[in-house]
C-alpha positions, 0 to 999 in steps of 0.5 A: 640098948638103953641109950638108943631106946632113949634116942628113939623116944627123943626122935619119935616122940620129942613132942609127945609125953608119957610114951616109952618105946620099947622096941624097933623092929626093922624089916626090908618095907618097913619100920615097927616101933613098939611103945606104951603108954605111962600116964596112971590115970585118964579122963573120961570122954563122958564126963570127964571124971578121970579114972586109975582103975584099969579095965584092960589094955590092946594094941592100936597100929597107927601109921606114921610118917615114913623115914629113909624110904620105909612105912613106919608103924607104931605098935601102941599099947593103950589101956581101957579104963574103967569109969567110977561116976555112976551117973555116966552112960560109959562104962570104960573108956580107951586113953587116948595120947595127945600129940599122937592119937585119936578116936578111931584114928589110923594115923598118927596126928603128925601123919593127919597134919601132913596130908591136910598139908597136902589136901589144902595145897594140892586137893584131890588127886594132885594131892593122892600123886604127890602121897604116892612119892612120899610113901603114905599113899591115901584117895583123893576121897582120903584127902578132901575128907580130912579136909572137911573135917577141919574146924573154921580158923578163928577170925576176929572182926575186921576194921576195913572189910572188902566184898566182892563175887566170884563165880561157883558157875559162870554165868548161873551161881555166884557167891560172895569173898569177905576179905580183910583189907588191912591183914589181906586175909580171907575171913568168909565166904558166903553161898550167894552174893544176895543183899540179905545174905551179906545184910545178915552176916554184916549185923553179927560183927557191928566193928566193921568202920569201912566197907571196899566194893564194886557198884552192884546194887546187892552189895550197896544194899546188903551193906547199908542195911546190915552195917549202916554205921561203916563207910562204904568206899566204891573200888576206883578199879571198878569205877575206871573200867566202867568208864573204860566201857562208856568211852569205847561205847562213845568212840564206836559211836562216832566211828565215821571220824576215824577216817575222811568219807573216801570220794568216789572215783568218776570211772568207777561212778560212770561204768555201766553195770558188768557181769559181775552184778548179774544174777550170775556173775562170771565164775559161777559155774550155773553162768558158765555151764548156761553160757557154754549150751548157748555158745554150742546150740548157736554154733550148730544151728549156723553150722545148717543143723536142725533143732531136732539135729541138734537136740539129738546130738546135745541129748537135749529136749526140743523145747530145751533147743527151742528156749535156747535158740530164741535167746540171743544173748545167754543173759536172757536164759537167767530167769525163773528160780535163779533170778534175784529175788527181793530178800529181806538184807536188800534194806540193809545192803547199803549200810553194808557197802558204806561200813565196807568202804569204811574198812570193816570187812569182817562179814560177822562183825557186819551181821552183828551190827545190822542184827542191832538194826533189827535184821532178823536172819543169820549170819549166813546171808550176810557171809554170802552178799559180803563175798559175792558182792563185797568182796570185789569192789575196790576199797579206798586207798590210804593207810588202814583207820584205827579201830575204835578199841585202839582209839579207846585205849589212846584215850585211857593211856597217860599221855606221856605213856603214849608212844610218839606214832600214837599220839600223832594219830590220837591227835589227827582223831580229835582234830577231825571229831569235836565230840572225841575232843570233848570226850578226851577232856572229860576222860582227863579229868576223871584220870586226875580225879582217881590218880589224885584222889581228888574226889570233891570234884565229882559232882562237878564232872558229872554235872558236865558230863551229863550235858554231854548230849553227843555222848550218851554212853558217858552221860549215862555213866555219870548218871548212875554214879550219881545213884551211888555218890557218896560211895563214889567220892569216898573211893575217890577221896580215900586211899581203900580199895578191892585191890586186895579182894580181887587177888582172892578172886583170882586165887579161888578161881585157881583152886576151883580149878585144882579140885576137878569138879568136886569144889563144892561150896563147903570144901572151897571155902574150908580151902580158901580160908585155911590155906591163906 
C-alpha cells in the first residue's frame, strides 16, 4: 500500500513539495485523493515573518485535473498558523502550497492554468463547450475572469517597432497595435490611435531605433513627438495601394478611351419619333386601356349609335363621349396629369444616354455618378428613365469595353505576370489614350522603385508626377508624399516593413470575433498579448 501511496504522490504531486497523499478514494463519478501538508513552519502573508507555532488546521476541497473519465478532488489538510510579530495586523494565517493552491482558490493551480489555456484560445462560450468535453465544466464568465486576472507578460523595448490601427467598431472607435518587428511579437495595445497617446507611450522606451508605419498624420506625428531620435519607415504596402487607389481614379477619369465613340447608325438618325417616345408608349397599360375606349366609342359612333346611345352602352358620361369623339387619333387623349412634365433628370438625361452607349447599363452605377454632377433626387427616378427609355435603344455593336477596375489592375500587374489576352488589350488602351501611356510609365517606375528598393529616385518621380496635369489624381498622390518624404524614402530604401503588423490586425479581428461581444478593450489586449 505503501508503495502506491509513493506512486500517487510522484503521479499527482511530482512537481509539488511537501505533500504526502494519505489515501485515494474511488467512486463511479469521481476521484478523492486525501493528502496533508509536511512543511513545519510558513510565511506570513502580512509581514513575512515565518511562523511554527500552529493555531489549528482544516480541510480545503480544490478540484483537479479529471483522470480516465472521472472529477478528481483533493481533500487538503492545511494548518492556520499563528503570527509571532507584534507589529502585524494579522493574527493567524492558513499555509498555502505553492504549485498547488491559493487564496480562496477552488481549484488546483494545474486545473487554473488549464482553463486559462482554454479562455485565451477558445474565449467564452467555445471555451465553456470545450470545458464540458473535458470534464471541468466552468461559465464563460469563469473564463473571461480568469483571464482578466492575468498579469501583463514581461516585454522589453523593441529595436524596430511597427504601429498600425484596427477597429474596436468600424467606422466610430479605433485603437492602436504596437508589434515587435524583429521578434514578430505583440508588445501593446493601446485604447485610441491619437498622436499623444502613442507620443506618451513612445517617450517611456527611449531604445526604440526605427518605427514601421502607414501615412496617417496621428501616427507620423505621435511618432516624431514621442521618439524624435527613431527613423520612421513609411510600409511600401501602404504606399502601393494608395498608388493603386490614384491610378483607378486617373483611369475612370479618361474612360471614354477605353472604347472608340460608336457612330450612329443614319436609320436610326432619320426615324421619325415612334410610340415608344410618346408619353405612353405601347405596353403601358393607361396607353392601352385609352387606346382600346377610342377604338370602341369610334366603331359605335360609325356603326349609327348616338353619343347618348353610346354613353349608355360603355357606362360612360357624356362628356367623357364627347372628349373622345373629337379626338381623332388616341394620342390627343394624352394630356393633363400623365403628360410629361419638365423633371429635374431632364438636364442629365443626355450624359445618361452617352454613358449607356458607352456600355454602362447599371442604372445605380448611373445615379451615383450624375449624384457627383450634383443631381439632388433618388435612385428612383433614374431606375424608371433607364427601363422606360434606355433600355430599348439599341447598343453599339463589337466586343464589351474593359472596365476601369480591369484596366487598373493591367497597369498594376508585372507584365510579364500578365496573360497574353491582357496584354493585348492593355496595349490597344495605351495605344488609344497618351494620358494612360503616361500613367503606365509613371506606374512603372515606382513598381521599380519599391521591388528595388530604389528609394533616391523618389524626388525625381514626383517632380514628373506632379506635372502630370492630365493626371490630377497621380499628381495629387505625389503631392502628399512629398508631406512625408523622408518616411517615403526610408520605406522605399530599407528592407522594414508593417508586414508583420498587419497579420496581428487581422489576428485581433478574428478574436474580436471569437468573444461574441464581450471584447472589451482590457480583455482584448490581455488575449492579444498573451496568447501570442
Amino acid at each position: 500500500m505503501n508503495e502506491v501511496r509513493l506512486q500517487l504522490e510522484e503521479l499527482l504531486f511530482s512537481s509539488v513539495e511537501n505533500v504526502l497523499v494519505e489515501s485515494v478514494v474511488t467512486t463511479d463519478m469521481a476521484v478523492r485523493v486525501e493528502a496533508v501538508s509536511t512543511v513545519r513552519q510558513a510565511p506570513c502573508p502580512g509581514c513575512g515573518s515565518w511562523s511554527e507555532r500552529i493555531h489549528g488546521s482544516y480541510l480545503r476541497f480544490p478540484h483537479d485535473l479529471p483522470t480516465a473519465g472521472k472529477s478528481v478532488v483533493v481533500a487538503l489538510r492545511v494548518r492556520r498558523f499563528v503570527c509571532a510579530a507584534s507589529f502585524c495586523p494579522r493574527k493567524t494565517f492558513v499555509e498555502q502550497v505553492p504549485g498547488l493552491t491559493r487564496r480562496f482558490g477552488r481549484r488546483t493551480e494545474r486545473l487554473r492554468s488549464t482553463l486559462v489555456s482554454v479562455g485565451l484560445a477558445l474565449a467564452g462560450r467555445a471555451g465553456a463547450r470545450m470545458t464540458d468535453v473535458f470534464g471541468t465544466p466552468v461559465s464563460r464568465n469563469t473564463l473571461l475572469r480568469l483571464i482578466a486576472s492575468l498579469p501583463d507578460p514581461p516585454t522589453a523595448t523593441p529595436r524596430v517597432l511597427g504601429v498600425d490601427e484596427y477597429a474596436q467598431r468600424k467606422g466610430q472607435n479605433y485603437g492602436t497595435v504596437l508589434v515587435d518587428v524583429e521578434t514578430r511579437r505583440p508588445i501593446d495595445l493601446l485604447p485610441d490611435r491619437e498622436a499623444d497617446t502613442l507620443a506618451a507611450w513612445l517617450a517611456e522606451r527611449p531604445g526604440i531605433e526605427i518605427v514601421c508605419r502607414d501615412r496617417a498624420p496621428f501616427f507620423a506625428d505621435g511618432s516624431t513627438r514621442g521618439a524624435p531620435q527613431a527613423l520612421q519607415v513609411a510600409d511600401r504596402w501602404h504606399l502601393w495601394h494608395n498608388l493603386g487607389e490614384a491610378t483607378e481614379k486617373c483611369v475612370y477619369r479618361h474612360r471614354n478611351c477605353l472604347r472608340p465613340t460608336p457612330e450612329q447608325p443614319r436609320e436610326l438618325q432619320e426615324e421619325p419619333e415612334s410610340a415608344a417616345s410618346s408619353p405612353w408608349p405601347t405596353g403601358h397599360r393607361f396607353a392601352e386601356r385609352t387606346r382600346a375606349k377610342h377604338a370602341t366609342i369610334h366603331a359605335l359612333l360609325a356603326a349609327g349609335h348616338s353619343k347618348r346611345s353610346v354613353a349608355r352602352q360603355l357606362g360612360m358620361t357624356l362628356n367623357t363621349i364627347l372628349r373622345f369623339s373629337r379626338a381623332a387619333t388616341p394620342e390627343e387623349m394624352f394630356t393633363g396629369q400623365w403628360q410629361n412634365r419638365p423633371t429635374t433628370l431632364d438636364a442629365y438625361k443626355p450624359y445618361l444616354d452617352q454613358r449607356w452607349q458607352e456600355g454602362c447599363t447599371n442604372a445605380w452605377k448611373l445615379w451615383e455618378e450624375i449624384k457627383e454632377q450634383g443631381y439632388p433626387r433618388g435612385y428612383a427616378g433614374v431606375r424608371a428613365y433607364a427601363s422606360r427609355n434606355l433600355r430599348g435603344k439599341p447598343r453599339p455593336v463589337g466586343p464589351r469595353p474593359p472596365s476601369a477596375r480591369s484596366v487598373t489592375r493591367w497597369l498594376l500587374t508585372h507584365p510579364d505576370a500578365l496573360p497574353e489576352s491582357d496584354r493585348i488589350q492593355l496595349k490597344a488602351v495605351l495605344a488609344n489614350c497618351p494620358e494612360l501611356a503616361a500613367l503606365s510609365e509613371h506606374v512603372r517606375s515606382f513598381a521599380r522603385m519599391v521591388t528595388e528598393l530604389e528609394g533616391e529616385r523618389l524626388p525625381e518621380w514626383i517632380t514628373s508626377a506632379r506635372a502630370a496635369s492630365d493626371l490630377p489624381s497621380l499628381s495629387r498622390f505625389a503631392q502628399h508624399l512629398e508631406r512625408d518624404l523622408n518616411a517615403v524614402i526610408a520605406g522605399l530604401t530599407l528592407p522594414w516593413n508593417s508586414g508583420v503588423v498587419e497579420g496581428h490586425v487581422n489576428r485581433i479581428k478574428m478574436l474580436k470575433r471569437q468573444m461574441f461581444g464581450r471584447a472589451g478593450f482590457e480583455l482584448l489586449r490581455k488575449r492579444v498579448l498573451l496568447y501570442a
